[in-house]
C-alpha positions as CSV (number, residue, x, y, z in Angstrom):
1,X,38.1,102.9,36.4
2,X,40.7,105.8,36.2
3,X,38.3,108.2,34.4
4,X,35.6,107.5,37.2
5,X,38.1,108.9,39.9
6,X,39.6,111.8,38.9
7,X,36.0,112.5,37.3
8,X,35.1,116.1,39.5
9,X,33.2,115.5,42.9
10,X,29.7,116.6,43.1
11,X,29.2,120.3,44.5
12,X,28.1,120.5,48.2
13,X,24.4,121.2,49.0
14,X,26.0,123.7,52.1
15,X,28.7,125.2,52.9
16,X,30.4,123.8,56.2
17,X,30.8,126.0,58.8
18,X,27.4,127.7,58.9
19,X,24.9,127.9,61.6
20,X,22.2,126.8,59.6
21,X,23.7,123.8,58.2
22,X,25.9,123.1,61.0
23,X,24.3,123.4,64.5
24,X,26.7,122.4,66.7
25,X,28.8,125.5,65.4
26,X,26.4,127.8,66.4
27,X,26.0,126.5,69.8
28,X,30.1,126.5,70.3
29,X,30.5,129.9,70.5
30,X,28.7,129.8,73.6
31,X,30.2,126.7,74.9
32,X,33.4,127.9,74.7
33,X,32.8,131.3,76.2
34,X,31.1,129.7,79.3
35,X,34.3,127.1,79.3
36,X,37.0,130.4,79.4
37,X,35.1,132.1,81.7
38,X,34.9,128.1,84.1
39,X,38.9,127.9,83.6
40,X,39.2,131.7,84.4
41,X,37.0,131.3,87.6
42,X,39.0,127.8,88.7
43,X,42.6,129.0,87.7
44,X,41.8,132.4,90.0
45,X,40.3,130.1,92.7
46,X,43.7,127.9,92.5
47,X,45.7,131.0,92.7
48,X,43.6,132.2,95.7
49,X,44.9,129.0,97.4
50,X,48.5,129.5,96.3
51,X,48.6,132.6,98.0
52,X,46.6,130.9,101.1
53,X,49.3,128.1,101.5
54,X,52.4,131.2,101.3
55,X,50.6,133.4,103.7
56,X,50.5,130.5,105.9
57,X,53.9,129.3,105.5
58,X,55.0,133.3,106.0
59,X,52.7,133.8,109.2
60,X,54.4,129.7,110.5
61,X,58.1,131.1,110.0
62,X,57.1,134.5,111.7
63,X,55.9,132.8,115.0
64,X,58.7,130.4,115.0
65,X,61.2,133.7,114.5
66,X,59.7,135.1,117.1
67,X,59.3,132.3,119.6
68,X,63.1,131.3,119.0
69,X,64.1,135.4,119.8
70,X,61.6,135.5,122.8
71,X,63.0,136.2,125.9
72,X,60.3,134.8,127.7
73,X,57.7,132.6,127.9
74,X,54.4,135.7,127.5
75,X,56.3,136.4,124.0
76,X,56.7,133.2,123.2
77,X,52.9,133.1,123.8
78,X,52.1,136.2,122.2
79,X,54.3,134.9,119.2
80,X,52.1,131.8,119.0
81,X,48.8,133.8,119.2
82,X,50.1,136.0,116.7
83,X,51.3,133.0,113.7
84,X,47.9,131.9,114.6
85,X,45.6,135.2,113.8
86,X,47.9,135.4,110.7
87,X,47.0,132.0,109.6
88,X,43.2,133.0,110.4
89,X,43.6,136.4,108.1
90,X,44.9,134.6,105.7
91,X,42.2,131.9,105.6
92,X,39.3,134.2,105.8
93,X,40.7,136.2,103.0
94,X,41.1,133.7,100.9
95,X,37.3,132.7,101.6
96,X,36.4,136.0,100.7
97,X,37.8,136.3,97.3
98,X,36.6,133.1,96.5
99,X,32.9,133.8,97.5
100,X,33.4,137.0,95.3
101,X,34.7,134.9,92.7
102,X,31.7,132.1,92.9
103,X,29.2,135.3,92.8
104,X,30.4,136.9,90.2
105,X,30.1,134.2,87.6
């Protein structure tokens, strides 16, 4: 019984590793390239939205600066106007680079 095991193992038939012999290594290459560029894409667009959420928070603290240091109630007004067209630049710039981003790939 001891002879039979450490007897020598037959030789492969293919090397592994190879396209030929191995398809789904050939077809990986290409997998994995479209999978980077998928997490690429998504960790951009999640970024994108980072930066979204802080330029709201920025433009939200802005009109509230400015509301509390108005002396009347047309600033206060004007501040209000003003946090919101910040929160709308922010939002449509966000949309933009992440249409650019979904044409691009």
């Amino acid at each position: 019984m001891e002879e039979i095991r450490s007897s020598e193992s037959p030789p492969e038939t293919h090397s592994p590793g190879t396209g030929a012999a191995n398809p789904a290594v050939g077809s990986s290459k290409k997998g994995e390239t479209s999978m980077a560029s998928r997490m690429k894409k998504d960790c951009l667009a999640f970024l994108v939205s980072v930066q979204e959420g802080f330029e709201y928070v920025k433009a939200f603290f802005v009109g509230q600066a400015k509301k509390m240091t108005a002396k009347s109630e047309e600033e206060a007004a004007r501040a209000d106007l003003q946090a919101s067209k910040m929160q709308a630049e922010a939002a449509d710039a966000a949309e933009d680079v992440k249409t650019r981003l979904s044409k691009s790939a």
